[in-house]
N, C-alpha and C positions, 0 to 999 in steps of 0.2 A: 594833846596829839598823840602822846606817848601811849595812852590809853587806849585810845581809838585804833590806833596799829595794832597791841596787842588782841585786843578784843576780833578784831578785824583776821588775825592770824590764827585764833581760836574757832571763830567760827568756817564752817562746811562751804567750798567753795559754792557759788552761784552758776547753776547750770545755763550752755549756753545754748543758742536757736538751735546747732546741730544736733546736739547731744536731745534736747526734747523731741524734736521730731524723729530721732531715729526711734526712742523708749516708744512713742507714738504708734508709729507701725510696728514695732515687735507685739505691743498689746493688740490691733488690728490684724495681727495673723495671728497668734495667740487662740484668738480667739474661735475662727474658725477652724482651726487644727483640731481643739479639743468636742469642737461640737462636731467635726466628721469620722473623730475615733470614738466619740459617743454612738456616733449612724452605726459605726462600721461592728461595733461590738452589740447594737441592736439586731443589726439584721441579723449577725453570726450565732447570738443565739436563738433566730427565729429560724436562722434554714437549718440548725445543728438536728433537731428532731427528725427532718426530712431527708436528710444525707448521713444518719445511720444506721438506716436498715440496708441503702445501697451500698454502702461502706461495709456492714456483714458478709453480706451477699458475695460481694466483689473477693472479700478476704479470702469465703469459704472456696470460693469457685478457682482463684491461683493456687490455694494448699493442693486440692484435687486436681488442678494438672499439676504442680510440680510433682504428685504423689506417681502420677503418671509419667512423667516425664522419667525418676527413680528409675522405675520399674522396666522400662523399654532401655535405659542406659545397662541397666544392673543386668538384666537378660542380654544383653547385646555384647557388653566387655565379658560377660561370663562363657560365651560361645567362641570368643575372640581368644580368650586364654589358653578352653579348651583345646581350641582347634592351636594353636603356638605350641601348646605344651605334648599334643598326641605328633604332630609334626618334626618336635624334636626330640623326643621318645624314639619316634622309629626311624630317624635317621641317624641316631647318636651310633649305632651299632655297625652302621656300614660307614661310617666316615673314620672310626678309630679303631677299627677291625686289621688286625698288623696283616700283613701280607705276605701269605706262603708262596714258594714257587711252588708250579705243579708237580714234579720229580722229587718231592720231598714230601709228600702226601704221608702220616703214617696210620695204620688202622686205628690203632689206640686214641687216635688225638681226638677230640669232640668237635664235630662238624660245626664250622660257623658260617654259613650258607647264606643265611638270611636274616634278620630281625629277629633278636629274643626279648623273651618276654621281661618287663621292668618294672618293677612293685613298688607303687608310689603311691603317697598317703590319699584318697581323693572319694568324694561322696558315691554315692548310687546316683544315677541321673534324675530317677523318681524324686528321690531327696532334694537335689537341685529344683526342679521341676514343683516339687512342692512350695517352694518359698512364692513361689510367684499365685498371688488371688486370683487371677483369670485361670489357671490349669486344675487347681483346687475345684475347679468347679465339676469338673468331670469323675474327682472322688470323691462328690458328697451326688453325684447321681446316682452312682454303683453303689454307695448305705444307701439311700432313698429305696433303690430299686431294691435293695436285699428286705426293706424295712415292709415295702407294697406284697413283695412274697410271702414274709411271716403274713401280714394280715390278712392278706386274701387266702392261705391255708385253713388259717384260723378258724374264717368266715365260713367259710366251705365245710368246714368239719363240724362246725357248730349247727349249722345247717341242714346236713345230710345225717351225722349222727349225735347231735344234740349233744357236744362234748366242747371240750376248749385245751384240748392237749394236742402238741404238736406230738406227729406220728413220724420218728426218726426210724423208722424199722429199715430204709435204704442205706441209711449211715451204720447201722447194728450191723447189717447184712453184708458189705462192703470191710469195714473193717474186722470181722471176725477172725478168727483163732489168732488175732495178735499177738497173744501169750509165746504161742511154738513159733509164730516167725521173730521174735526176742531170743529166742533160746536156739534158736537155730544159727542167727545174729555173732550170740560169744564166741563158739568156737572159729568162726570167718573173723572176727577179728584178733583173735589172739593168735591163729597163726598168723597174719597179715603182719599185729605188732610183731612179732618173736622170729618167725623166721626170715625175711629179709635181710633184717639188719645183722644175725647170726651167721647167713650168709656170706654177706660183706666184711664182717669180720673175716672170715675166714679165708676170702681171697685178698683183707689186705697184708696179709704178712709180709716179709721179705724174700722176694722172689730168688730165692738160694736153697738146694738140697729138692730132697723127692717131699718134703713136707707141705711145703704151698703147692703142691701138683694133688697130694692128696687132699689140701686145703679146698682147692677148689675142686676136686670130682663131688668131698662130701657139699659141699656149699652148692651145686647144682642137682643134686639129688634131692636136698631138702626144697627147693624152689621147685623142683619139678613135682615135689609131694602138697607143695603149700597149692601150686596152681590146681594141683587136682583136687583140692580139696573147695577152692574156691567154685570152683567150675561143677562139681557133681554134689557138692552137697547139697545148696538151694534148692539146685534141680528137680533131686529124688522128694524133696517134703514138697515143694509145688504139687508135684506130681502125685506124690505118692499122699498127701493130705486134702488134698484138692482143696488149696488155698481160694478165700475168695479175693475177691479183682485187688483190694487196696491193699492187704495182707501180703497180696503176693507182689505186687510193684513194689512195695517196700523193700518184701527182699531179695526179688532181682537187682533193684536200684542198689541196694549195699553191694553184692556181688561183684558189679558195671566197676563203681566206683573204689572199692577196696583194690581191685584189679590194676584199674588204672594209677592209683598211687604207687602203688608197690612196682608198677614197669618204670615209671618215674623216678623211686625213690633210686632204684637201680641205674638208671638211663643217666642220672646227675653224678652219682657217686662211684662206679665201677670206673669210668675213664681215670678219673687219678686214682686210683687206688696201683692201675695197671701202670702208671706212669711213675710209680716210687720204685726205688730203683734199689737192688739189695743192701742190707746194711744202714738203709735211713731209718728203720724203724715202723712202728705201724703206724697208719693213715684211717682213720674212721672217721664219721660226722657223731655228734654228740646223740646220745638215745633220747635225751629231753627233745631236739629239735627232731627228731625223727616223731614223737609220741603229738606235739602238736602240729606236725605235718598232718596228722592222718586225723585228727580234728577242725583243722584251717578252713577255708572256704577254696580251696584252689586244688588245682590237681598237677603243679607243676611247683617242683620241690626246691627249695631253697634253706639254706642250714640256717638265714637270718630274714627276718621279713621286715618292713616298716610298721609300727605300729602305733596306736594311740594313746594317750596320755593315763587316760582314767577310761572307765565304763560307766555306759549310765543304763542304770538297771529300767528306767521307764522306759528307755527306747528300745531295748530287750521286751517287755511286758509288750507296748504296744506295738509290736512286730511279732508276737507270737498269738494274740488275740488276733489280731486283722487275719493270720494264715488259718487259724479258727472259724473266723468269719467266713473266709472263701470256702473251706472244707461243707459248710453249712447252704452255705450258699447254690454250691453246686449239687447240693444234694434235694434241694430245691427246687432246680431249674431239672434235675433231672428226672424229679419224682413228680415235676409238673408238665414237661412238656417231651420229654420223651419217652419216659415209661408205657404212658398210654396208649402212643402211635407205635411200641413195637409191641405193646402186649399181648394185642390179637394176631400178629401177621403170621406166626405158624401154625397158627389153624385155616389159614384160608390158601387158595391155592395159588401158585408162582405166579405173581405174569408183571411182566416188564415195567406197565405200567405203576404198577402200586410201589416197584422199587425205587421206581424213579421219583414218586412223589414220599415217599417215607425219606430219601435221599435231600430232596429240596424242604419238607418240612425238620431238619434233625439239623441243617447248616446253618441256621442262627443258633440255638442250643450249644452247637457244639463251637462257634465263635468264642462265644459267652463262657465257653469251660476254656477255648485256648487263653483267653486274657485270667481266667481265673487261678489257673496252673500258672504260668508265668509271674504272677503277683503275687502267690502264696511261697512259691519256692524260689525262683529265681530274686527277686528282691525279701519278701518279709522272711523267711527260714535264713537263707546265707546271711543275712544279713544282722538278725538275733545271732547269730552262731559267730559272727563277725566284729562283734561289739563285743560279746561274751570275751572273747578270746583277744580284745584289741586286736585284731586285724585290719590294718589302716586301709590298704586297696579294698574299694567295694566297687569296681569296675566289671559289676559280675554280667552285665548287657550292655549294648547301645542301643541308641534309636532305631528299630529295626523297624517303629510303625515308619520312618520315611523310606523305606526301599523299593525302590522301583526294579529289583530284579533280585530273581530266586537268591540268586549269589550272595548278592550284600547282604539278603535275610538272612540264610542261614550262614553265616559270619556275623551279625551283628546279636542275633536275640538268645543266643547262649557263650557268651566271650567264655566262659568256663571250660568247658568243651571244645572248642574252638582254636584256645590257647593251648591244650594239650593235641590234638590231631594237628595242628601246626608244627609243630616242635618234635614231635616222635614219629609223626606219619611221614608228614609232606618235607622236611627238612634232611630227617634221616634215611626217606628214600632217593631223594637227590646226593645225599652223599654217597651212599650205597652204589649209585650208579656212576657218578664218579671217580668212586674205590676203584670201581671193576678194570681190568686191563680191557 
């Protein structure tokens, strides 16, 4: 018996009705589980072939709107910035503008009227404008269309006198005697650099004794010799050399501009000078900041500018090729579709009519040279000269193609210009007439 226990204790309990029937049905679903994750891993890879090419498809077509979606957010916060950041630009200057009474007015002190100008680090808008692929598209029309003029020149020339040389004799003829409008150049700027600031030395001494009374008669004498010097010398070699058209815009344009620095350099620097008061000592601005004022892109003078980290010599290169390109360009358009229509007109005789159609055939041509001037000088020149020099503001236009009236044009499509007739013109003659009893 003793045996039979033990044996009995060694052996594996005996399973009972519940316990088999349960094993029972676990094997019974067992088994169609794995035969429907069999089904289920047949079908999946019989539809995987036919659901990845619309799986591609579908991929590629979300990246391209989200690429889009980027593009319309990045344009849209970028205007949103603009517009915050020009908003409190020109209101920063009349909310924290201290307040004089009117009875305490004195001449010396520097009008603060209105809005000055604020020199802050920030692209050209073209540059902005370029990042976006939809607006690119408008600067690979204007090479397309430069690349359709070489060829059809070519073609023509090949044609009519069996050659393959392009004929720049309008570009020879336009830019000739460069050399003397260069050398006419030096002396307009070395007196621009030298007397000024010689000037200014001279009336900032300390206003004590007959010595700053002499300081300033000689310090206006030499200004009234620099002005004339500016103002007749150009004149007489235009005149007197019969400069051609682009020889001589050059150096009328030096004249404009050296002119307008030098009223500016004075216009910033002569009020404190007159406001040191005897015995403090002399007051002058540094000659370094004077010598890259008169190479800056701006014509409104500042003894410190914001500017940029490094230069990048490519975006220099290809800013002075593009202005290349346009000089080429319009020599193109001019030697293809206006030269011809004026060539004969002074031989034939006046009449209203023919002025009038020479007039409506020359206004697309001459479209075509306003955007060409404006893209050659106001952005690609300022803008090489502007990188050259780190000069961070390159706010040198706005949007002027959206204007809907004369005004906003001419305020938007030359901010250069604009910010100095603001400041010296329109600012100084309101104070002026405020001065007056």
């Amino acid at each position: 018996m003793k045996e039979r226990r033990e044996q009995a204790a060694h052996c594996p309990p005996r399973p009972t009705m519940e316990s088999c029937g349960a094993h029972l049905r676990t094997q019974r679903r067992g088994v169609p589980e794995q035969e429907q994750e069999q089904e289920q891993h047949s079908t999946e890879r019989n539809t995987e072939p036919h659901r990845a090419p619309d799986l591609v498809q579908w991929t590629r077509h979300m990246e391209a709107v989200k690429r889009q979606l980027l593009e319309q957010a990045q344009g849209q916060l970028g205007e949103l910035l603009d517009w915050a950041m020009r908003e409190a630009i020109e209101s920063y200057p009349t909310q924290d503008r201290p307040f004089t009474p009117s009875n305490s007015k004195s001449k010396t002190q520097e009008p603060h009227l209105g809005k000055q100008k604020v020199f802050i680090i920030r692209k050209s808008l073209l540059d902005e404008l370029m990042e976006v692929q939809h607006f690119r598209t408008i600067y690979h029309m204007f090479v397309a269309g430069l690349c359709v003029f070489i060829i059809s020149t070519l073609a023509i020339d090949f044609i009519d006198e069996d050659r393959l040389v392009l004929e720049l004799d309008l570009l020879i003829f336009s830019f000739g005697q460069l050399p003397l409008a260069l050398v006419t150049w030096v002396p307009m700027f070395l007196s621009t650099l030298l007397v000024p600031y010689q000037a200014l030395r001279l009336c900032s001494r300390p206003q004590t004794g007959g010595l700053w009374t002499l300081g300033v008669a000689l310090g206006c004498v030499l200004l009234a010799a620099h002005a004339s010097v500016l103002c007749i010398l150009p004149v007489h070699v235009v005149l007197k050399h019969e400069l051609p058209p682009a020889s001589r815009c050059v150096l009328v344009f030096e004249q404009v501009r050296l002119l307008m620095k030098s009223y500016s350099f004075l216009r910033e620097t002569v009020p404190g000078t007159l406001r040191v008061k005897g015995g403090e000592g002399v007051w002058a601005p540094s000659f370094s900041s004077y010598l890259y004022f008169l190479f800056c892109p701006t014509l409104i003078y500042r003894e410190t500018y914001p500017r940029t980290s490094s230069i990048r010599w490519n975006y220099v290169a290809k800013n002075f090729a593009q202005a290349l390109c346009c000089v080429l360009y319009a020599c193109f358009i001019l030697g293809r579709l206006c030269v011809p229509l004026f060539a004969n007109m002074s031989q034939e005789p006046f009449s209203t009519r023919a002025l009038v159609l020479s007039i409506l055939h020359a206004t697309l041509p001459g479209i075509f040279m306003l955007l060409l001037i404006f893209f050659a000088f106001l952005h690609c020149w300022l803008n090489a000269f502007a990188e050259m020099l780190r000069f961070g503001d390159r706010m040198f236009y706005r949007d002027w193609w959206n204007s809907t009236s004369f005004s906003n044009y001419y305020r938007t499509w030359n901010v250069v210009v604009h910010d100095w007739l603001y400041s010296y013109v329109y600012q100084d003659g309101l104070w002026c007439a405020e001065s007056l009893p």
